[in-house]
KOLZAKE-512519 format. One record per residue (C-alpha): y, x, z; residue number from 1. Coordinates in steps of 0.02 Angstrom, whole numbers. Example, Ala and Ser with C-alpha at 12.3 -4.5 7.8 and 13.67 -1.06 7.14 Angstrom:
% residues 2
<atom><c2>-225</c2><c1>615</c1><c3>390</c3><drenvex>1</drenvex></atom>
<atom><c2>-53</c2><c1>684</c1><c3>357</c3><drenvex>2</drenvex></atom>
% end
This chain:
% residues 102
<atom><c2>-309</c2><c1>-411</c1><c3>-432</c3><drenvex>1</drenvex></atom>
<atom><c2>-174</c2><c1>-316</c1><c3>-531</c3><drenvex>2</drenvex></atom>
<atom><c2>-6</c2><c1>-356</c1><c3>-544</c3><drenvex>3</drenvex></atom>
<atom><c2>127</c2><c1>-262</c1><c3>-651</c3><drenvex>4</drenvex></atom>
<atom><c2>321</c2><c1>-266</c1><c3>-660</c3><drenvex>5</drenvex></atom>
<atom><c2>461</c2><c1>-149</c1><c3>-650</c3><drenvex>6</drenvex></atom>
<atom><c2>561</c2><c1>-73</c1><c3>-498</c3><drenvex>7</drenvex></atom>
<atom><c2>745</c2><c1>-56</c1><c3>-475</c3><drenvex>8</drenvex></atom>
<atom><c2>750</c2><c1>97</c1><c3>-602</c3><drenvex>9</drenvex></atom>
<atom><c2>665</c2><c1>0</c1><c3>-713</c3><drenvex>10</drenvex></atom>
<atom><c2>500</c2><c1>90</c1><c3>-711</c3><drenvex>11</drenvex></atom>
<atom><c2>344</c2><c1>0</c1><c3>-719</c3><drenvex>12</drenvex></atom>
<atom><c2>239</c2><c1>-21</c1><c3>-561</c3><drenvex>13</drenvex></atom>
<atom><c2>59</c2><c1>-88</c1><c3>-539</c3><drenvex>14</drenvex></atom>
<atom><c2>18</c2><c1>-167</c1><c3>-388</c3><drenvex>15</drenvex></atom>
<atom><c2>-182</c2><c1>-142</c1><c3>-354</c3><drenvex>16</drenvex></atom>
<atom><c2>-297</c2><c1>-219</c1><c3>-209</c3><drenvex>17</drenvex></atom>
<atom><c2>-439</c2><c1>-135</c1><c3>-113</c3><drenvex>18</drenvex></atom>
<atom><c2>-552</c2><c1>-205</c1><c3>31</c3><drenvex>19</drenvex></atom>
<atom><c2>-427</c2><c1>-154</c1><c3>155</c3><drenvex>20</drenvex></atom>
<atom><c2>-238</c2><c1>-145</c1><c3>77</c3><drenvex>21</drenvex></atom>
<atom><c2>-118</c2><c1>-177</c1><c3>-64</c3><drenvex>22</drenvex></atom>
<atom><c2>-64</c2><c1>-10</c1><c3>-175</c3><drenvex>23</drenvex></atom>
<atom><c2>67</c2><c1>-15</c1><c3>-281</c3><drenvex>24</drenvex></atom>
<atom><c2>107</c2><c1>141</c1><c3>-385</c3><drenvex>25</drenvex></atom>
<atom><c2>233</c2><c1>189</c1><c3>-506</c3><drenvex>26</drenvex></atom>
<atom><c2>197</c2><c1>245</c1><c3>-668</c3><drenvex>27</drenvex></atom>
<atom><c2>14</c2><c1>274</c1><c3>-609</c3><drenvex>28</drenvex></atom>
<atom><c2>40</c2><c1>360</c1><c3>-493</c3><drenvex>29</drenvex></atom>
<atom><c2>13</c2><c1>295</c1><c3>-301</c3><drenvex>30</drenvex></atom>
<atom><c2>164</c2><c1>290</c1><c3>-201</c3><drenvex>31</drenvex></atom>
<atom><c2>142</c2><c1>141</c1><c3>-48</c3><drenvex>32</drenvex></atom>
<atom><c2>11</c2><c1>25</c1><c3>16</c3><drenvex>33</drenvex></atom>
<atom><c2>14</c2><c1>-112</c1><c3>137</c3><drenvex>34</drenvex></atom>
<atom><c2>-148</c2><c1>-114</c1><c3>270</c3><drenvex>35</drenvex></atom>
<atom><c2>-226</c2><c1>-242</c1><c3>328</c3><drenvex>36</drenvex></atom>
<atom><c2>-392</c2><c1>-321</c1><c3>395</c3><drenvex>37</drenvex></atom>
<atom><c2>-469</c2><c1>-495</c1><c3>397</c3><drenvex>38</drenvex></atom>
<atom><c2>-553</c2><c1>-609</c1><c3>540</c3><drenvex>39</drenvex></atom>
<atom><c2>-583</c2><c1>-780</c1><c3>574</c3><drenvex>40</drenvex></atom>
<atom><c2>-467</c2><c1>-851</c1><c3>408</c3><drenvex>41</drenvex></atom>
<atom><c2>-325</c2><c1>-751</c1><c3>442</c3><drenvex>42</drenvex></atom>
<atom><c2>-272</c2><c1>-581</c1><c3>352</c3><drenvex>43</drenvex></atom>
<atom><c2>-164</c2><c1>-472</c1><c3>469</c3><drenvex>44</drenvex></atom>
<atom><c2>-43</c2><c1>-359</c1><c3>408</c3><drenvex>45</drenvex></atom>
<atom><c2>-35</c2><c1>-193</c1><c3>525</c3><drenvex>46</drenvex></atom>
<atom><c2>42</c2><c1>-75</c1><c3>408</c3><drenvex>47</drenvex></atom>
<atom><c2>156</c2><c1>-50</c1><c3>245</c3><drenvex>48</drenvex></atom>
<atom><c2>219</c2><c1>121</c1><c3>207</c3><drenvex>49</drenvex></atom>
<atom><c2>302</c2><c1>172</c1><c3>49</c3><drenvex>50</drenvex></atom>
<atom><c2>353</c2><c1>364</c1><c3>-2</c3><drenvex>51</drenvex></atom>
<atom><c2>512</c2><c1>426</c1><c3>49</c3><drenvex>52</drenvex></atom>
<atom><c2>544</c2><c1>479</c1><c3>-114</c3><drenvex>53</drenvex></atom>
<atom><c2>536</c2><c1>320</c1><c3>-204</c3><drenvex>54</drenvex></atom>
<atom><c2>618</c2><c1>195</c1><c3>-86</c3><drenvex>55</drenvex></atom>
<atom><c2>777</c2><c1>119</c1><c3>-108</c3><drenvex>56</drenvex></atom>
<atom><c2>683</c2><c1>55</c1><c3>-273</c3><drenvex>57</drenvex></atom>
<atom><c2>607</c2><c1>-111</c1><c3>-199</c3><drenvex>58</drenvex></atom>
<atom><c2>428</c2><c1>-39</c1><c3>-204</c3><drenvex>59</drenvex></atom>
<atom><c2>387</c2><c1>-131</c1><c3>-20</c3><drenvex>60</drenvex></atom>
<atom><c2>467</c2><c1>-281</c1><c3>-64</c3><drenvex>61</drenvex></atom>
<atom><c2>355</c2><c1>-287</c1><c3>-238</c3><drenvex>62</drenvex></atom>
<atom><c2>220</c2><c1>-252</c1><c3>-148</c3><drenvex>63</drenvex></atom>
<atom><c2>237</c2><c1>-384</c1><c3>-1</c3><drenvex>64</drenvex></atom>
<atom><c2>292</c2><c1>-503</c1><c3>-109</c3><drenvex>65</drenvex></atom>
<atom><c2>102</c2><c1>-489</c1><c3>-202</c3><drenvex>66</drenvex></atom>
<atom><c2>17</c2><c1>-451</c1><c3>-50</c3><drenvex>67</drenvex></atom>
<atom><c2>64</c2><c1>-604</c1><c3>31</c3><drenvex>68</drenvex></atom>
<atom><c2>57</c2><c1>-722</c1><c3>-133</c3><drenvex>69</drenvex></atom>
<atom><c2>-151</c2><c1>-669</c1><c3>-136</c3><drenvex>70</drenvex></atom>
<atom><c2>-173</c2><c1>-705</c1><c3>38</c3><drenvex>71</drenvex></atom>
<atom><c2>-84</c2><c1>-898</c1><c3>-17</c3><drenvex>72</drenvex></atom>
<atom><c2>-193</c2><c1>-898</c1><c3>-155</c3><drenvex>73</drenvex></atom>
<atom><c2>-345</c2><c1>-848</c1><c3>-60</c3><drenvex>74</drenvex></atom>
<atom><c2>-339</c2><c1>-972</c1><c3>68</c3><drenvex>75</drenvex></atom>
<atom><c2>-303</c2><c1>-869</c1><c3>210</c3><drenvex>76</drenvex></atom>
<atom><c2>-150</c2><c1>-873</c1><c3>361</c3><drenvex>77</drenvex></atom>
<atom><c2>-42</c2><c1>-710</c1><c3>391</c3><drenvex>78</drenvex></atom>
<atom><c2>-8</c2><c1>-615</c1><c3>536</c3><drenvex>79</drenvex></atom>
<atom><c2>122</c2><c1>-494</c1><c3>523</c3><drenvex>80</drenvex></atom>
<atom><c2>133</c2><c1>-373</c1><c3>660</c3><drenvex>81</drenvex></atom>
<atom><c2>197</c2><c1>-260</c1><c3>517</c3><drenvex>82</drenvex></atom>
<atom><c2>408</c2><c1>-280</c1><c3>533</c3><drenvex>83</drenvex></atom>
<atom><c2>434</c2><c1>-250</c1><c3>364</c3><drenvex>84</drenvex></atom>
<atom><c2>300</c2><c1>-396</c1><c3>316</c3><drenvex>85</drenvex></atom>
<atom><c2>374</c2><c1>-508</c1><c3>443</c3><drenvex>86</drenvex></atom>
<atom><c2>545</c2><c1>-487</c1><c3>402</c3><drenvex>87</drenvex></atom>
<atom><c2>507</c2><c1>-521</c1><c3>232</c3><drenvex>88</drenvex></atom>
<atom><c2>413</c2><c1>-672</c1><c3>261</c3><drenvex>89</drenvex></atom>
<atom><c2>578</c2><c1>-718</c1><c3>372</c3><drenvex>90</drenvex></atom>
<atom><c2>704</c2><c1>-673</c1><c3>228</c3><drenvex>91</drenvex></atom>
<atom><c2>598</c2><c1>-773</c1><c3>93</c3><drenvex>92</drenvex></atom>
<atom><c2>556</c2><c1>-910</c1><c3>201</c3><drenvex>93</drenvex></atom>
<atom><c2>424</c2><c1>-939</c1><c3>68</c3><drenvex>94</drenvex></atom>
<atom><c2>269</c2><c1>-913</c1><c3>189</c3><drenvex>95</drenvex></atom>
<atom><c2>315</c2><c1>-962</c1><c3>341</c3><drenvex>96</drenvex></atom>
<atom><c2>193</c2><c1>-1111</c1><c3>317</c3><drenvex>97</drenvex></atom>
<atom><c2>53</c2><c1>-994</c1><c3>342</c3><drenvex>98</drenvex></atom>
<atom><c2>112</c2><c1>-862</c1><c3>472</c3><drenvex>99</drenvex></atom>
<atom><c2>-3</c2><c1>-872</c1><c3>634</c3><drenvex>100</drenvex></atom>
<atom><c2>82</c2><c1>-790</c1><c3>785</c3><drenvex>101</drenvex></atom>
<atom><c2>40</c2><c1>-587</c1><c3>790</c3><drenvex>102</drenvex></atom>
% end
């Protein structure tokens, strides 16, 4: 899965996925990922950390916003003990269908 668009700035970002975590990086270059690991038909999102010297630019909330959209489309429930994933989910609203307790 790859996923492009632009930040805040305008610049493009790419957000990538490996067996353990989202990456998104900004013109190529990595700057944030969001952790997680998968049991029983739920994905669990631990940790999302983006570099201090690109936020402000809506890099997490790209990023989230992808991560969790995969999970819908994969068939698997979200657990968010990450705050940043959870209070996302609780801005959007848009997942709350699928959010098992953390």
């Amino acid at each position: 899965m790859t996923a492009q668009q632009t930040d805040r700035t305008g610049a493009p970002t790419t957000v990538g996925r490996e067996s353990d975590r989202f990456t998104i990086s900004v013109e190529g270059r990595e700057v944030g990922f969001a952790e997680f690991s998968e049991s029983a038909g739920r994905r669990s999102f631990f940790h999302t950390v983006v570099d201090r010297r690109f936020q402000g630019r809506g890099l997490a909330t790209i990023l989230v916003a992808h991560a969790l959209e995969a999970t819908r489309a994969d068939g698997l429930r979200i657990v968010a003990p990450c705050w940043m994933v959870a209070e996302y989910i609780e801005k959007s609203g848009a997942y709350a269908d699928l959010v098992d307790p953390a």
